[in-house]
Phi, psi and omega in degrees: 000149160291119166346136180207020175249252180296307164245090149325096176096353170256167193281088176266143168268348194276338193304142153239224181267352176259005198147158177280138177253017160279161214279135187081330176091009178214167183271157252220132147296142136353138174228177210282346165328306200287339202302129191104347181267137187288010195251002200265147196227128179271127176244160155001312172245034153126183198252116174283121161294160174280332200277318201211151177293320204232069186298326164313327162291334177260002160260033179284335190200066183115194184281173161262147155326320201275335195297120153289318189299348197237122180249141196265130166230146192256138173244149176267144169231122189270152188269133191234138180261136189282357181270323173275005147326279206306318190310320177276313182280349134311306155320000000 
């Protein structure tokens, strides 16, 4: 159904015919976490994620998932057997 609280005319999963049925009856403003992420949208009373009503649960335990701004950077670690290990430090 469409927003008919905060983003007014957009596609909420949370709407039902009585009302938004996410915790509180409104979507949430942004935190400073967000600032720079493309996914965030300014309505009337101020800037909204696009993806999720509360964007403060998802930086509660680490980055969010949804943030464009924030890049993971992954390290590899190579697995090394300790017999050939040993084999090479012999030498």
């Amino acid at each position: 159904m469409e927003c008919t609280t905060v983003r007014n005319g957009k596609p909420c999963p949370f709407m039902t015919a009585k009302g938004c049925s996410y915790t509180g009856g409104i979507c949430h403003e942004v935190v400073d976490q967000c600032d720079g992420c493309n996914r965030t949208i300014q309505f009337g009373s101020g800037w909204y994620c696009a993806t999720f009503p509360e964007p403060a649960a998802k930086w509660r335990n680490g980055d969010c998932n949804f943030a464009t701004h924030v890049t993971k950077v992954e390290t590899k670690s190579a697995k090394v057997n300790p017999l050939k290990a040993s084999k090479r430090a012999a030498r």
